[in-house]
N, C-alpha and C positions, 0 to 999 in steps of 0.2 A: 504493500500500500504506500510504503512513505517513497519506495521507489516512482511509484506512477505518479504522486504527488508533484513529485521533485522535475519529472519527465514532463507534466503540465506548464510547473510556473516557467520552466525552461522555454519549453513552446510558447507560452505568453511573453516572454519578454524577446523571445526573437520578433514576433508578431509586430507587438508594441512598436520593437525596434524599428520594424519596416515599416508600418504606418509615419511614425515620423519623418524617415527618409522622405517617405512617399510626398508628405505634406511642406517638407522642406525644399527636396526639388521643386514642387511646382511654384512654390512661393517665392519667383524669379520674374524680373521685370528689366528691359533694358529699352534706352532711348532712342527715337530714332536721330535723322539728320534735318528733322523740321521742329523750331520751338513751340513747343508744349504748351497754348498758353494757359497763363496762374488767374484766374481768376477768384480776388479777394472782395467780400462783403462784410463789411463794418456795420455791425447792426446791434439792436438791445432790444430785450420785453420789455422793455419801459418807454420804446418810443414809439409812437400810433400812428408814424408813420411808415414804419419798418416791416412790420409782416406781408404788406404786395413784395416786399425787395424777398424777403424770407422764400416767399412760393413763389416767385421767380425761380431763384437759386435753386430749388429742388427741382426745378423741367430740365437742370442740365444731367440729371443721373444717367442717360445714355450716352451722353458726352462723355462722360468719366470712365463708363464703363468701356466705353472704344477707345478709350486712351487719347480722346481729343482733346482733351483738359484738364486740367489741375485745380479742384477747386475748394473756397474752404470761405468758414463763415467765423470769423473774428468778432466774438460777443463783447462789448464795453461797459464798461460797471457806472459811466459819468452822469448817466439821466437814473441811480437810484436813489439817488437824495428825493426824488418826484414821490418816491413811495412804494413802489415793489422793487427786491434785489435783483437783480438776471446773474441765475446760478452757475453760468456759464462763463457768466466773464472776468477776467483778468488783467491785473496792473499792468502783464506784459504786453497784453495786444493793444493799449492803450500807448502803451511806447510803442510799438511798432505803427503803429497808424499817426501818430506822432512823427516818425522817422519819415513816414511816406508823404506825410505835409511838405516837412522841410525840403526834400529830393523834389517834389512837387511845384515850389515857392509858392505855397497854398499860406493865406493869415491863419487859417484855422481848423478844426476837425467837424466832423459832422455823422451822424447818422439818416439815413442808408447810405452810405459811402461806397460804390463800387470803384475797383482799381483794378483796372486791367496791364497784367507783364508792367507793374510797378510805376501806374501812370493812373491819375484821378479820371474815373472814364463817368459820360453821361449817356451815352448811347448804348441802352441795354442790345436791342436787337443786334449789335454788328460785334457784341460781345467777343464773338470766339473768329472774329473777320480777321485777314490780312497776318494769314501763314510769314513766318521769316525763319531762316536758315537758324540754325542750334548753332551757341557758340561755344557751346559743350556737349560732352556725353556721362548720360550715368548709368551703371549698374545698379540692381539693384538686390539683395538677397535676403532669406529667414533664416538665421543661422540657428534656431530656436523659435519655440512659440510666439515669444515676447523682443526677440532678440533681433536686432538687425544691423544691415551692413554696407556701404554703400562706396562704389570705387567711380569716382570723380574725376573725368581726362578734360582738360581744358583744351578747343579747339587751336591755343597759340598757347605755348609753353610758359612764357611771357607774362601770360595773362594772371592779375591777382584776381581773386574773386573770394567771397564768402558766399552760405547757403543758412537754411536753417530747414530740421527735422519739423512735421503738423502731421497730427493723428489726430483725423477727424472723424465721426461717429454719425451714423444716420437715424432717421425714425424717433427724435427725442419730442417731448411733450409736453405743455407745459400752463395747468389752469392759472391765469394771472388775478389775483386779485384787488390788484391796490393799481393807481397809475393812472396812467394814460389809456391801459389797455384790459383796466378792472372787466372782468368779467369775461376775456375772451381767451378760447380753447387755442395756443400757439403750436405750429408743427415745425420743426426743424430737421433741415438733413444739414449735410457736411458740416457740422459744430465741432472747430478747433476746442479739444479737449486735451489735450498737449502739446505745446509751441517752444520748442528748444534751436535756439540760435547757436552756430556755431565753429564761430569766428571768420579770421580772415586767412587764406589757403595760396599758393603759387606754385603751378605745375600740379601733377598728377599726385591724387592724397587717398585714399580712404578713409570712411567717417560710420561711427555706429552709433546706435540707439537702444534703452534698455524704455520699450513703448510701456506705456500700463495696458495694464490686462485688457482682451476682448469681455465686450461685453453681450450677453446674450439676448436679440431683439435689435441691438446698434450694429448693425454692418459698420467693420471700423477699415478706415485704408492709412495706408503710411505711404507720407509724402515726404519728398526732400526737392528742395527749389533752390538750386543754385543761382547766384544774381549778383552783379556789380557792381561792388561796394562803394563805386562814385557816387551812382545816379540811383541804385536798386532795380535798375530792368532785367528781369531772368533772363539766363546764358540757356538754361534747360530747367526743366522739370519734369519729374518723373514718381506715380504713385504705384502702389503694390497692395493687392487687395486680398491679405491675409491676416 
């Protein structure tokens, strides 16, 4: 008995073993030779004007899923002094849309804020318009569940650049009660629920990420957006949807 016992859990952990393989190869993504574009939205539950920008952003989920986009919804904490908190948002995406003012020569920040490849855009419709050549390439790999890896070739050796890691989450929800928005049912996809910056790079580098846990019901993808530390316009961008 404790023989066939032992001959099981043996069997199970080869098993296991191959499952992971299995789940780790396929959890591989690589870029092409046309830029990605990043499409960012600045938005809060506390502003009433924000949810048409919200379901906007959720009609691009085929876009994302063919790999025509990059996209991600940066929550801001600045309208909850109004009276409901937005549990999503963060001091850091408030510097970062900060940063994109300055790169911008924008006086100031705003909600719905779309930025398109690291440029304050008003024209939703032409959002994903006007392909331009990758001035990089990324890999990208699941070296682990949680675990990732990414090897970053700059198309001119030359070239300085930084990027930063976004693991964003679909299908969240949210009844508001206080606010500008008291009373009303919010739906959110691609909500930046991890934004890690991560510095400035020259010539070819590798970069990982220890992502937080998937969660079950949020389809989570991992994104890394390399861009131009002068001006912020993405070189490449590249997600992975595992």
């Amino acid at each position: 008995m404790q023989r066939l016992i032992s001959s099981v859990i043996a069997a199970c952990a080869v098993t296991a073993a191959g499952a992971a393989l299995a789940v780790t190869s396929a959890c591989h993504a690589r870029s092409g030779p046309t830029l990605t574009p990043v499409i960012e939205l600045y938005t809060s539950e506390g502003c009433s004007s924000c949810p048409p920008a919200d379901r906007w952003l959720s009609t691009l989920k085929g876009d994302v899923a063919g790999g025509r986009a990059v996209v991600q919804a940066f929550h801001v904490g600045y309208w909850d002094y109004i009276g409901w908190v937005d549990r999503f948002a963060a001091p850091a995406h408030t510097t970062r849309q900060r940063q994109l003012a300055a790169w911008n020569h924008l006086s100031g920040i705003y909600t719905p804020q779309l930025v398109r490849n690291g440029q304050d855009w008003r024209d939703y419709s032409r959002a994903l318009s006007e392909a331009s050549p990758a001035r990089a390439s990324i890999s990208l790999n699941a070296n682990a569940p949680d675990a990732f890896e990414a090897t970053v070739i700059p198309a001119d050796a030359a070239l300085s650049w930084s990027a930063y890691w976004a693991v964003t989450e679909n299908s969240h929800g949210s009844k508001v009660k206080a606010g500008e928005n008291a009373g009303e049912v919010l739906q959110h996809d691609f909500v930046v629920r991890q934004y890690v910056p991560v510095g400035d790079y020259r010539g070819n580098s590798s970069l990982t990420l220890r992502a937080i846990p998937a969660q079950a019901g949020h389809a989570r993808l991992i994104s890394l957006v390399v861009f131009d530390p002068r001006t912020g316009k993405p070189m490449q961008a590249l997600s992975l949807d595992c």
